[in-house]
C-alpha positions as CSV (number, residue, x, y, z in Angstrom):
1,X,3.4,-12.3,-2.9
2,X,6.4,-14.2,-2.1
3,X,8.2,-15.8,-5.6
4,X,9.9,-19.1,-5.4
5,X,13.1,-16.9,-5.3
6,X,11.7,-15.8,-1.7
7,X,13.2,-19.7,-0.3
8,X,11.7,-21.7,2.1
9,X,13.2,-19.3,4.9
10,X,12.1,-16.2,3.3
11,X,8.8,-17.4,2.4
12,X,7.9,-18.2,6.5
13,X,9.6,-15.0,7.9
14,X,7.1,-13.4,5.1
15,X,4.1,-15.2,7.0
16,X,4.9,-14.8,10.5
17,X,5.0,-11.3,9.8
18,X,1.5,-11.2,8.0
19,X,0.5,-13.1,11.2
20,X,1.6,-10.1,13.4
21,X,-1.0,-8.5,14.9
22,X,-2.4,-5.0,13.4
23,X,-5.3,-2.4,14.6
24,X,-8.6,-3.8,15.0
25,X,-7.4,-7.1,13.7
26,X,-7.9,-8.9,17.4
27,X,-11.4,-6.7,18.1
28,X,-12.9,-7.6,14.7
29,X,-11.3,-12.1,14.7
30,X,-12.3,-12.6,18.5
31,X,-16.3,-10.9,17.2
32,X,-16.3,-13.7,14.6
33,X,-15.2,-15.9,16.8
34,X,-18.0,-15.3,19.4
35,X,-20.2,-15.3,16.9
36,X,-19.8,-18.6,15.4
37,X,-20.2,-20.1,19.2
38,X,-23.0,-18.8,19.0
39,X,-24.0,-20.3,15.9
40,X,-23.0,-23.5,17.0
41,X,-25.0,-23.2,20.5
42,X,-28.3,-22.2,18.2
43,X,-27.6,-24.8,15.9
44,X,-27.6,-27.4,18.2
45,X,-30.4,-26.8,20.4
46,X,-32.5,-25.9,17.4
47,X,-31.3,-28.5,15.0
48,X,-30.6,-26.2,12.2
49,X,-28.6,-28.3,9.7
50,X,-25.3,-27.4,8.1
51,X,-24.0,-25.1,10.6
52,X,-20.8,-25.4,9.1
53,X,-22.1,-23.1,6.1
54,X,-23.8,-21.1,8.7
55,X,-20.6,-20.1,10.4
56,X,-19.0,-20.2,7.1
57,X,-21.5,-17.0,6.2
58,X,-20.3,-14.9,9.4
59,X,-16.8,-14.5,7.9
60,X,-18.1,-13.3,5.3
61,X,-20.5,-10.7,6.1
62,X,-18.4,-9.5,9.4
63,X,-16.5,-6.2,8.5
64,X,-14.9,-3.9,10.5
65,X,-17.5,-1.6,11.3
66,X,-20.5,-2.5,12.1
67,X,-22.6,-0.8,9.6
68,X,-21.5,-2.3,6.9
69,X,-21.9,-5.8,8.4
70,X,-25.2,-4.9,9.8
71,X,-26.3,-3.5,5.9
72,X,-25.0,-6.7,4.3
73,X,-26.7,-9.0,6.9
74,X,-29.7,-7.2,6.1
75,X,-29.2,-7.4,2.2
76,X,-28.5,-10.9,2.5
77,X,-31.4,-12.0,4.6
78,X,-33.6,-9.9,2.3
79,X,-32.8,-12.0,-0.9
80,X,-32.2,-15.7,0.4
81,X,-36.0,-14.7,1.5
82,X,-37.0,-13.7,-2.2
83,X,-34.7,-16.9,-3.5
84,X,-37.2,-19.0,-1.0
85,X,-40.1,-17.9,-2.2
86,X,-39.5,-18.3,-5.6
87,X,-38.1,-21.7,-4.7
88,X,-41.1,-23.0,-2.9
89,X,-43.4,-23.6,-6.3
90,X,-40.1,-24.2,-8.2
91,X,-39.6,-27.3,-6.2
92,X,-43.0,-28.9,-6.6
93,X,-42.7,-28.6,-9.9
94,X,-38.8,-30.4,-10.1
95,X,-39.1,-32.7,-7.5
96,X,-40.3,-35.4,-10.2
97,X,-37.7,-34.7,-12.6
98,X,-34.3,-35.0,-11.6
99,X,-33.1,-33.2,-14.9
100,X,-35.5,-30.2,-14.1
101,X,-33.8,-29.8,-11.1
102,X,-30.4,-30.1,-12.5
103,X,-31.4,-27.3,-15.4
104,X,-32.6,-24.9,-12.6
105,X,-29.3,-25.5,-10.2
106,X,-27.3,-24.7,-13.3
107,X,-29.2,-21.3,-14.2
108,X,-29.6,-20.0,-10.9
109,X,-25.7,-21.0,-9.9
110,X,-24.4,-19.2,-13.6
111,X,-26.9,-15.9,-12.8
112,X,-25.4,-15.6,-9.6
113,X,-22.1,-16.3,-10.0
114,X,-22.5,-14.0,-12.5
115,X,-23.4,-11.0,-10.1
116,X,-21.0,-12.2,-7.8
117,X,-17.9,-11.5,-10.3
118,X,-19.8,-8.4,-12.6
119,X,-21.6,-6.3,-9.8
120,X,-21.2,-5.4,-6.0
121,X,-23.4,-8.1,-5.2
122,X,-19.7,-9.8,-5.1
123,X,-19.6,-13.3,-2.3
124,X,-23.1,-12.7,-1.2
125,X,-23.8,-14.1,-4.6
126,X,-21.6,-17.4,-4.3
127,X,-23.3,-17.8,-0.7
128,X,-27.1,-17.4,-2.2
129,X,-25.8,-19.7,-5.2
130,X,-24.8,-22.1,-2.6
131,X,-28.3,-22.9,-0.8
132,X,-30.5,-22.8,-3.5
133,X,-27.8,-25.6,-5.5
134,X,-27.5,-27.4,-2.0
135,X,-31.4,-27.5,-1.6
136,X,-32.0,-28.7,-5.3
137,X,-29.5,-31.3,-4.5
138,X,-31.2,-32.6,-1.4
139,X,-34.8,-33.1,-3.3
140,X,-33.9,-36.5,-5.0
141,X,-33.7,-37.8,-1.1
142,X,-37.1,-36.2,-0.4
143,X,-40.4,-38.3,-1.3
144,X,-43.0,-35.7,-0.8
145,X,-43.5,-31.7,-2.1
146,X,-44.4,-31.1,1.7
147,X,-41.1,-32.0,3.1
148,X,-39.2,-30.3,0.9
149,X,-40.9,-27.1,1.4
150,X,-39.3,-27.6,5.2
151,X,-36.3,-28.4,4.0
152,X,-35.9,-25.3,2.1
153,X,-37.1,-23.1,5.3
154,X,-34.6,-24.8,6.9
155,X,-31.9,-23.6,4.2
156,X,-33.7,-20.0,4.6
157,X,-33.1,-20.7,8.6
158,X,-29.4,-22.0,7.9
159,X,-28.6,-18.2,6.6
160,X,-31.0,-15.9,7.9
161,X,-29.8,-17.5,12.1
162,X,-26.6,-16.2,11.4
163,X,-27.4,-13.0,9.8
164,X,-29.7,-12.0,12.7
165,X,-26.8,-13.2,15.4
166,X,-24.6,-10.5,13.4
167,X,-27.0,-7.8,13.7
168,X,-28.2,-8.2,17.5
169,X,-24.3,-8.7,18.0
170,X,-23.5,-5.6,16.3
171,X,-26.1,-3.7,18.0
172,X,-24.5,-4.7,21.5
173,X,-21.3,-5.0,21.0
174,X,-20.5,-3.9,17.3
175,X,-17.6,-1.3,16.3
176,X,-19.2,1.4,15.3
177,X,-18.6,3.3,11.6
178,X,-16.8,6.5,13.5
179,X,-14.8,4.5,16.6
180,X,-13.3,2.5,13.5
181,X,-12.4,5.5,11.4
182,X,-10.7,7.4,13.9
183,X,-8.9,4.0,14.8
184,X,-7.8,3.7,10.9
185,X,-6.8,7.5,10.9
186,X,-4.9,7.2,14.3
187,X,-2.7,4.5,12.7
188,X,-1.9,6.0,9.8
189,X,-0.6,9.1,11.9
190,X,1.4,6.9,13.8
191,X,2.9,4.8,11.0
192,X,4.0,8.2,9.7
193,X,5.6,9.0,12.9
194,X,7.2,5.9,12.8
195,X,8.4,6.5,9.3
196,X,10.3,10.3,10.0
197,X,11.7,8.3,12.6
198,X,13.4,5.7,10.5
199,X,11.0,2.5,13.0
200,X,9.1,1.6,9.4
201,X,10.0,0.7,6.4
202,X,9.2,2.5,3.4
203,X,7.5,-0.7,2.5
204,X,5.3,-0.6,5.6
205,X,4.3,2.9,4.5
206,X,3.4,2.7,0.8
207,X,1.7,-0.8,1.4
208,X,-0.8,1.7,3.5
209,X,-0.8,4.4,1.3
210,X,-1.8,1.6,-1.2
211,X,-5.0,1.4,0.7
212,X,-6.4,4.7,-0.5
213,X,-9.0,6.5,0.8
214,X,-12.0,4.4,-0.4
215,X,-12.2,2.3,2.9
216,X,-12.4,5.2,5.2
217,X,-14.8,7.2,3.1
218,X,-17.8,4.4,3.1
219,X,-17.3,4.5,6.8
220,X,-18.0,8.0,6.4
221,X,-21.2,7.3,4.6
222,X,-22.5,4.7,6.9
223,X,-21.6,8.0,9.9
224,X,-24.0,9.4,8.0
225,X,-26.6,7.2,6.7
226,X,-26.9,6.0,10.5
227,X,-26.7,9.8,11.9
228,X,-24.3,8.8,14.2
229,X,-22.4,11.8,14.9
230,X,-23.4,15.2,14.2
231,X,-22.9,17.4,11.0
232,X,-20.0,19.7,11.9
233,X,-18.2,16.1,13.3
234,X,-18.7,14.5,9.8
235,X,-17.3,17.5,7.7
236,X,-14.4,17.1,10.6
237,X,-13.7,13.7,9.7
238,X,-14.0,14.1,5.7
239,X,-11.1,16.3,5.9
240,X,-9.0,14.5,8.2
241,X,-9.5,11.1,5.6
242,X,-7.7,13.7,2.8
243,X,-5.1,15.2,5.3
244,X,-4.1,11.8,6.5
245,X,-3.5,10.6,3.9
246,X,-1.6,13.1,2.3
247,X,0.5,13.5,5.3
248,X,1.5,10.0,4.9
249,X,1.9,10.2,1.4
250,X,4.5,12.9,2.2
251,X,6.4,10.9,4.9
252,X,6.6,8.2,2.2
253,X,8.5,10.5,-0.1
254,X,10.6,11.8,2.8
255,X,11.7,8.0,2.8
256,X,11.8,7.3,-0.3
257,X,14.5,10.7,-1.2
258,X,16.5,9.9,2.1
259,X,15.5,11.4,5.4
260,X,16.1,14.7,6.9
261,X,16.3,13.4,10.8
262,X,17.0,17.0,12.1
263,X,13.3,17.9,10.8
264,X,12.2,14.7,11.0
265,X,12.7,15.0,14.8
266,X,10.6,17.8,14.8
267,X,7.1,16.1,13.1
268,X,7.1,12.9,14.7
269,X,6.1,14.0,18.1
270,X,3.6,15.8,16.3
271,X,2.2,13.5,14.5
272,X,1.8,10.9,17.7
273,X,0.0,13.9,19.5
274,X,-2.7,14.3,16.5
275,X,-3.0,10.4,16.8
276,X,-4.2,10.6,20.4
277,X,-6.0,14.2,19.5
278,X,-8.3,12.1,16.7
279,X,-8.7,9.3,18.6
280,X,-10.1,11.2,21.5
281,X,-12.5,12.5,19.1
282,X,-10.8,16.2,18.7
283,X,-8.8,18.0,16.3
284,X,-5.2,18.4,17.1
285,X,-4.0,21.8,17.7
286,X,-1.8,23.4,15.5
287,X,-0.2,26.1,17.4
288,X,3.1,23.7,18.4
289,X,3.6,22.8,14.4
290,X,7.7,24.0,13.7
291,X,8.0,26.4,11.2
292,X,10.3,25.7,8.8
293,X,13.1,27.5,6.4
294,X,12.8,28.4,2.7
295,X,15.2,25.9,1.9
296,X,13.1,23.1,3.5
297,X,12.5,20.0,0.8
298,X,9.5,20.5,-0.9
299,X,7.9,17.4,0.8
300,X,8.2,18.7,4.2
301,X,6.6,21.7,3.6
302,X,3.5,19.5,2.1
303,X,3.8,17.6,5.5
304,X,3.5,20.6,7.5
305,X,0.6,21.7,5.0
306,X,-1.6,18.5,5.5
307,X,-0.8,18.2,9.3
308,X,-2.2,22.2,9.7
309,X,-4.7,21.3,7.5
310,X,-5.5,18.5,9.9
311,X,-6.1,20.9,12.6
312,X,-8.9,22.5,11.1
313,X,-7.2,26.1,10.1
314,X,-7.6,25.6,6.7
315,X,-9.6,23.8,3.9
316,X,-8.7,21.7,1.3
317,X,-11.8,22.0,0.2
318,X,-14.5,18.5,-0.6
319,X,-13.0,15.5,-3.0
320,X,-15.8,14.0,-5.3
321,X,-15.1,10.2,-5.3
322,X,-16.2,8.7,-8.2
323,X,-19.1,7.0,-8.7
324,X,-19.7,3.3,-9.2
325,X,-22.3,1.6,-10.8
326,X,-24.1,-1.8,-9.5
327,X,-22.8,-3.9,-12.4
328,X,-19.0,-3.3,-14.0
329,X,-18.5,-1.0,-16.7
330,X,-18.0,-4.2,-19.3
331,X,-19.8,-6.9,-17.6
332,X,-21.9,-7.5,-20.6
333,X,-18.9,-7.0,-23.2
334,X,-16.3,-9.3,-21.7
335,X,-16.5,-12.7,-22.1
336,X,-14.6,-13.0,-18.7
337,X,-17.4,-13.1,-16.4
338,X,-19.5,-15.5,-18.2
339,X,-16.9,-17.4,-18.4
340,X,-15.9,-17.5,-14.8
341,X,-19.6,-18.1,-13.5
342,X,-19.8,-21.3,-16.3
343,X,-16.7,-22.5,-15.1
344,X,-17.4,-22.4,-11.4
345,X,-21.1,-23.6,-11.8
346,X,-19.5,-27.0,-14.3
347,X,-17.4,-27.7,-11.5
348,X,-20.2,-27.5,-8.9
349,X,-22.6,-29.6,-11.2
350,X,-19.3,-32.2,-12.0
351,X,-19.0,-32.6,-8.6
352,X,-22.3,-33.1,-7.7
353,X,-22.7,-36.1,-10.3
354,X,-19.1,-37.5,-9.1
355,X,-20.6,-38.2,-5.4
356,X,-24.4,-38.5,-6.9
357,X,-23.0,-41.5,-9.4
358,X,-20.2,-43.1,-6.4
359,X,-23.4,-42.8,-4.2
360,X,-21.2,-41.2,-1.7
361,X,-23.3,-38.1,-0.3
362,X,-20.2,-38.0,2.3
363,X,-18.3,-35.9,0.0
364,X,-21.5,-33.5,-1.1
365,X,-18.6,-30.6,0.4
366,X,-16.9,-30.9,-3.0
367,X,-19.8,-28.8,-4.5
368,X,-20.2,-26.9,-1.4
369,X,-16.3,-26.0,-1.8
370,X,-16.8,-25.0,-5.4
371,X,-18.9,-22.2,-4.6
372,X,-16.8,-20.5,-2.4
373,X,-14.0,-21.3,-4.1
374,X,-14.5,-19.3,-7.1
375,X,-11.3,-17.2,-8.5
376,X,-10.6,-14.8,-11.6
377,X,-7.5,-15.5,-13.1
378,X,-5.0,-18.5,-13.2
379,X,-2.5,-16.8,-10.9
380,X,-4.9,-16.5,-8.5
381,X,-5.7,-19.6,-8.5
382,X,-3.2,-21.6,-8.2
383,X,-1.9,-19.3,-5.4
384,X,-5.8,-19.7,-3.9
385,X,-5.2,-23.6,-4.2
386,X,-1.7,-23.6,-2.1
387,X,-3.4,-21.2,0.7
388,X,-6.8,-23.5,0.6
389,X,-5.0,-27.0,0.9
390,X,-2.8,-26.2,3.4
391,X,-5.7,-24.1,5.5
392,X,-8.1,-27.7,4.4
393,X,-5.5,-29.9,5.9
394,X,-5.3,-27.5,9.1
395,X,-8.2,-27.6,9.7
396,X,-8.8,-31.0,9.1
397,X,-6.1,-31.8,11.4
398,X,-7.6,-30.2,14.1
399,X,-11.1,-31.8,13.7
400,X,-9.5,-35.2,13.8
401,X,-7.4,-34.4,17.3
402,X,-10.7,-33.0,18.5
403,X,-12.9,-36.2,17.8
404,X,-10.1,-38.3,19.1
405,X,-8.7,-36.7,21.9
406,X,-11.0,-34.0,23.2
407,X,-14.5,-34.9,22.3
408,X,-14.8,-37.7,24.6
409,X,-14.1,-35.3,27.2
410,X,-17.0,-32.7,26.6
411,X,-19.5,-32.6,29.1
412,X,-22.1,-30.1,27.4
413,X,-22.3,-27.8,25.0
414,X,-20.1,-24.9,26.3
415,X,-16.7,-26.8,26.0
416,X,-18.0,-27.5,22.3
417,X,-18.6,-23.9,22.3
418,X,-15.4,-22.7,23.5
419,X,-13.6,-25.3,20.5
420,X,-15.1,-23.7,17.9
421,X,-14.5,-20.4,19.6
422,X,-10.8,-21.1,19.5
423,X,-10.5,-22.5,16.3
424,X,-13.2,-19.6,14.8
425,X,-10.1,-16.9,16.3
426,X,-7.3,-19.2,14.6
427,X,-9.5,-19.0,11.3
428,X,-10.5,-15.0,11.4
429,X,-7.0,-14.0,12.7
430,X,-5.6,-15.3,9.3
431,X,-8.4,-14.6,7.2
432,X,-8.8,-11.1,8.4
433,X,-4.5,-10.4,7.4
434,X,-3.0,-9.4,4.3
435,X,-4.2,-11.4,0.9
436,X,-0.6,-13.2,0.3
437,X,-2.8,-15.3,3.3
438,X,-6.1,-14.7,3.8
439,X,-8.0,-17.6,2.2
440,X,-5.9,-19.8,4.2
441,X,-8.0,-18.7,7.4
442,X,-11.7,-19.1,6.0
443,X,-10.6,-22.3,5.1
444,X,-8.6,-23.6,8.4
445,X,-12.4,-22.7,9.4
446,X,-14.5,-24.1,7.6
447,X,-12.2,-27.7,7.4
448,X,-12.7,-28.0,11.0
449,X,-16.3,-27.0,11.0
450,X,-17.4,-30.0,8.5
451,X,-14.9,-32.5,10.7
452,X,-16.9,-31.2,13.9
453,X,-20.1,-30.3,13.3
454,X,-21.5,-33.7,11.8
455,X,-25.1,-33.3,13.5
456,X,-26.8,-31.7,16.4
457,X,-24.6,-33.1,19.0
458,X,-21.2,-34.2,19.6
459,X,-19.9,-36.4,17.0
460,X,-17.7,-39.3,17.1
461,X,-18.0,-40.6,13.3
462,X,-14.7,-40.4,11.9
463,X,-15.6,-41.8,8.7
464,X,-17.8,-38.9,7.9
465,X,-14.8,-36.2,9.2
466,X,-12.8,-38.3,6.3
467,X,-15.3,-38.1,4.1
468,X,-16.2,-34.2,4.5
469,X,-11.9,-33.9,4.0
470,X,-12.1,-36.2,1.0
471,X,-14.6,-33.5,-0.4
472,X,-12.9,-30.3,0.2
473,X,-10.0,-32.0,-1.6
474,X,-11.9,-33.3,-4.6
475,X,-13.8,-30.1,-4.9
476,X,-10.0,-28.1,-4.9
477,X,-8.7,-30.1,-7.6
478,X,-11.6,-29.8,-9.4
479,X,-11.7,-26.4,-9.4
480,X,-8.3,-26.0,-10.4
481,X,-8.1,-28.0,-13.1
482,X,-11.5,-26.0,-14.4
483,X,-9.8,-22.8,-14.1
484,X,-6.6,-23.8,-15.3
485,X,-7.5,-25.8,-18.6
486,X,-10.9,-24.2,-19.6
487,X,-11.0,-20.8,-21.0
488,X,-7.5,-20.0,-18.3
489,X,-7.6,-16.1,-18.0
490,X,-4.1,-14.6,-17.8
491,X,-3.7,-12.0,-15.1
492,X,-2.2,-10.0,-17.6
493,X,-4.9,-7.8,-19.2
494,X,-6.0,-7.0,-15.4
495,X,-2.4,-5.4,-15.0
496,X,-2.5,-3.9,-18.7
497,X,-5.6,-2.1,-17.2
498,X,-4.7,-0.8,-14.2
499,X,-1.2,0.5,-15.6
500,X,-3.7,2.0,-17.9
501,X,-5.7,3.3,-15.4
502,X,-3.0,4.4,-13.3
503,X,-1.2,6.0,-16.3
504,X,-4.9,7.7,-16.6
505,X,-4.7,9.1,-13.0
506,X,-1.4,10.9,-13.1
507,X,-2.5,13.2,-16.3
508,X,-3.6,16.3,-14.7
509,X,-2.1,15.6,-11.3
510,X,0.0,18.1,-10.6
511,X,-2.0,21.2,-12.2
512,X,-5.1,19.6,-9.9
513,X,-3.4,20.6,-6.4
514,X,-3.4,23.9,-7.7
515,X,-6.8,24.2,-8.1
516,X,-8.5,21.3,-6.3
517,X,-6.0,20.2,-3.7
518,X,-9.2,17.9,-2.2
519,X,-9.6,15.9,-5.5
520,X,-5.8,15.5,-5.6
521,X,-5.2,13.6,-2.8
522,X,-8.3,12.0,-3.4
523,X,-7.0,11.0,-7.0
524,X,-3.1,10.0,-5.4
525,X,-4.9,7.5,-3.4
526,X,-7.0,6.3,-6.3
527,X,-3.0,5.7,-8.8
528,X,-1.4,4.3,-5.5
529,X,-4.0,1.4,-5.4
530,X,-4.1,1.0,-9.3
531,X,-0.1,0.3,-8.7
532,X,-0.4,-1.6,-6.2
533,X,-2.9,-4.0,-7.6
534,X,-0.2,-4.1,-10.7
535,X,2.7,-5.0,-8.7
536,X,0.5,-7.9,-6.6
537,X,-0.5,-8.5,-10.5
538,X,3.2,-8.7,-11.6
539,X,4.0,-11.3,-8.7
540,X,0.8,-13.4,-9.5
541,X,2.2,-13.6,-13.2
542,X,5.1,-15.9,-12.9
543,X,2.8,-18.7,-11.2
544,X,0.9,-19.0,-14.6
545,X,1.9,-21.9,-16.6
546,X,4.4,-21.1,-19.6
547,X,2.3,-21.4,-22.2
548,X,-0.5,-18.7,-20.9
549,X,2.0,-16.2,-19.0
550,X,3.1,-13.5,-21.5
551,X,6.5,-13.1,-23.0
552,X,9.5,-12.2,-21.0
553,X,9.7,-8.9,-23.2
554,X,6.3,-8.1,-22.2
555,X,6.6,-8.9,-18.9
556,X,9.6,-6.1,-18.8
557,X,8.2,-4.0,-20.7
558,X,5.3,-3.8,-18.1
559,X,7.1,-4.0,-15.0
560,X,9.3,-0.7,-16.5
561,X,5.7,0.8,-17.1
562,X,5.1,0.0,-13.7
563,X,8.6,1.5,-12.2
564,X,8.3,4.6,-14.8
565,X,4.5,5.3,-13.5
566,X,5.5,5.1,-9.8
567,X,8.0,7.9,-10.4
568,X,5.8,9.8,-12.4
569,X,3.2,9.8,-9.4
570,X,5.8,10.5,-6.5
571,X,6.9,13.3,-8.4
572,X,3.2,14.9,-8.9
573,X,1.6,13.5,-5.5
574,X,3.6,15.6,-3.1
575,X,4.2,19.3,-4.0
576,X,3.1,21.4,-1.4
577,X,-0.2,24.0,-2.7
578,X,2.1,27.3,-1.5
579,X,4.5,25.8,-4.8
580,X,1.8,24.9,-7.0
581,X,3.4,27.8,-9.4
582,X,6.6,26.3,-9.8
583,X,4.9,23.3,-11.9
């Protein structure tokens, strides 16, 4: 991320080019953005309340492909409906006691957060914390046991109406596991091409490799969990993931040593022609690939390797990606995630008895804000905080201009559609970039969505749009001064761990490609994301306050491990298997 080195100047020429546009990024915003119309159209003529949250959800169950948003639409309808049901006799038996009902927000909101942080439950858990703490809140406005069973089918509605929206949209028009693969593979040829020719910068090509394989291979699974293309296709695909990559890994090193351009000239056009072969849904040919002298850099003969590989006349054989459980390895050894999930759900409760004691219910988004809010370490959030304030205050922005200016002006609900459809394709084309600016989008979003979408019909009440601001504000600040002052977590030990891990990666590496070339490349990918996360780790250090942020000597010490580790790996990642010997 950019340092305060970067200047003012630096810092925006580093996000208009995160704002540039990338593959699928455009397909996958101006889907979210169709979607939350949607939302807003089914809202409205339904009177489903909160459809802020509702379209706040779609963000974050849309992926790229559409099997994995159409599984975690599923998951996610599936448990809000087992959370309702246990609600339902929960609630008559809280309704009475306001401190009940505080003791049950505070349980269920530290279990989930819990889950959210420890296992691969991860946001859906923040989301599901969300309605059951925004329901509980509600029931000190509600007289009767009866009524409040509605109003918690109407929080099951205010999820499970977007989820379904997702998964009829997906079915229709979604981007299926194997078109989005061979996308993703297609690029990464191309970048590569671009590379031997000098148009990208070595940058641009170990950001990718940094990546890994990991995305590409669940998209793989979902191919074949769904059975959407046939058995000899899939096998096809699982060895082009490996080759890919490791063609790309190659280029990088090319780059890296100083390029070659009279046999650089000679792969580029190759590589551009096995873009369009794979994204035709063929192998490229390998007859045209140069041969090349004994006196050709060892890197260039491991491109040549992966891109015949990549034709299909020969086998690296299978990788063997290793297996994760549901919950972390240490989630019930380290203190961290307990810690996190009783931080976030204080702030929630805090912020709840702040607008519950000013009798203000116009800022109830501070506590909706905390739960989707929720960071790990101090670097994270204060960088979060920047990115959510100035996407808050976008947002907000344009809710204000809309109630002022164009809201007067709406004659039905299909120019109210087409605002939020604009704004929703602001919001996902920044939250769907690179992390440095991500939660600025959801949160651009979601500002304007609370300033908008005050009822079931257009709103002019500008005093509620200030108050719903005033909230996302309070609940910020409240968030960052729990984060920052109660048990702060240095990012420190996550980079300690994956140096460690990284360091763990490269032992072996090199004797590996002799024997198992697969689980070579599929361990590369594995140390270039490990180093990766440790660099973004390093720059997320210095915006820790003094007294948490390690000592200077430390922090050298771990950037050296850092530099020393990345030579390590471009020095084992790249030999070619025909010099495997020579090790």
């Amino acid at each position: 991320m950019a340092t305060a080195e970067t200047g003012s100047l630096g810092l925006a020429r580093l996000v208009w080019q995160d704002l540039q546009p990338t593959p699928g990024r455009l397909a996958l915003s101006w889907r979210v953005a169709v979607l939350c119309a949607l939302m807003v159209l089914l809202a409205m003529n339904y009177g489903i309340p909160e459809s802020a949250v509702s379209c706040f959800v779609i963000f974050f169950v849309m992926k790229s492909d559409a099997g994995e948003s159409s599984v975690l639409a599923l998951a996610l309808v599936v448990l809000v409906s087992v959370v309702v049901l246990l609600m339902v006799p929960l609630i008559q038996v809280t309704i009475q006691f306001p401190a009940w009902r505080l003791l049950a927000m505070v349980l269920t909101s530290f279990v989930l957060l819990f889950l959210g942080v420890a296992s691969k439950l991860g946001p859906l858990g923040g989301i599901i914390a969300l309605v059951i703490a925004f329901v509980l809140t509600l029931l000190g406005y509600v007289p009767f046991g009866e009524i409040a069973t509605r109003a918690v089918l109407y929080a099951w509605l205010m999820t499970a109406s977007p989820m379904a929206l997702v998964l009829i949209f997906n079915l229709c028009f979604g981007l299926y596991p194997h078109k989005v693969l061979r996308r993703e593979l297609a690029a990464r040829l191309r970048l590569a091409a671009q590379g031997l020719q000098g148009q990208a910068d070595t940058q641009d090509l170990w950001d990718e490799l940094a990546l890994g394989v990991s995305a590409q291979q669940k998209r793989l699974g979902w191919i074949r969990l769904f059975h959407l293309r046939p058995a000899h296709e899939q096998a096809e695909l699982e060895q082009a993931i490996l080759n890919v990559y490791r063609a790309l890994l190659a280029v990088a090193v090319l780059r890296d040593q100083g390029l070659d351009t009279e046999q650089s000239a000679v792969f580029a056009p190759y590589c551009e022609r096995s873009a369009q072969a794979i994204e035709q849904g063929r192998l490229p040919s390998g007859q045209d690939l140069p041969e090349l002298s004994a006196s050709s850099a060892l890197a260039v003969q491991d491109l040549r390797d992966a891109l015949l590989a990549l034709s299909g006349a020969v086998s690296i054989g299978k990788a063997d990606p290793e297996k994760e459980s549901f919950m972390v390895p240490d989630a019930f050894r380290n203190p961290v995630y307990q810690h996190h999930a009783l931080k976030a759900t204080a702030a929630a409760v805090l912020c709840y008895l702040i607008y519950s004691a000013a009798d203000w219910q116009g800022i109830h988004t501070a506590m909706i804000t905390c739960y989707v809010a929720a960071l790990g370490s101090t670097g994270e959030t204060v960088h979060k905080l920047a990115l959510r304030i100035v996407g808050c205050l976008l947002g907000a922005a344009l809710g204000f201009v809309t109630i002022l200016f164009i809201m007067p002006y709406l004659q039905d609900i299909g120019a109210l559609m087409a605002l939020v459809f604009l704004v929703s394709l602001l919001g996902a084309w920044v939250f769907y970039g690179p992390e440095r600016i991500s939660y600025a989008g959801i949160q651009i979003a979601f500002a304007f969505y609370l300033v908008v979408l005050q009822g079931f019909g257009p709103s002019f009440d500008l005093d509620s749009a200030r108050d719903r601001v005033i909230g996302i504000l309070l609940g910020n600040a409240v968030m960052y001064l729990m984060f920052t002052q109660v048990w702060p977590v240095s990012i420190a030990g996550s980079v300690r761990q994956r140096l460690g891990k990284a360091a763990e990666g490269l032992v072996g590496l090199g004797a590996m490609w002799q024997t198992r070339p697969a689980q070579a490349v599929q361990q590369s990918a594995s140390v270039a994301q490990e180093l990766s996360a440790a660099k973004y780790g390093l720059a997320l250090m210095q915006l820790e306050p003094g007294g948490l942020r390690p000592e200077p000597a430390q922090i050298q010490a771990m950037q050296a491990q850092w530099q020393e580790l990345r030579q390590q790996f471009i020095g084992q990642a790249y030999v070619p298997v025909s010099d495997r010997q020579s090790d």
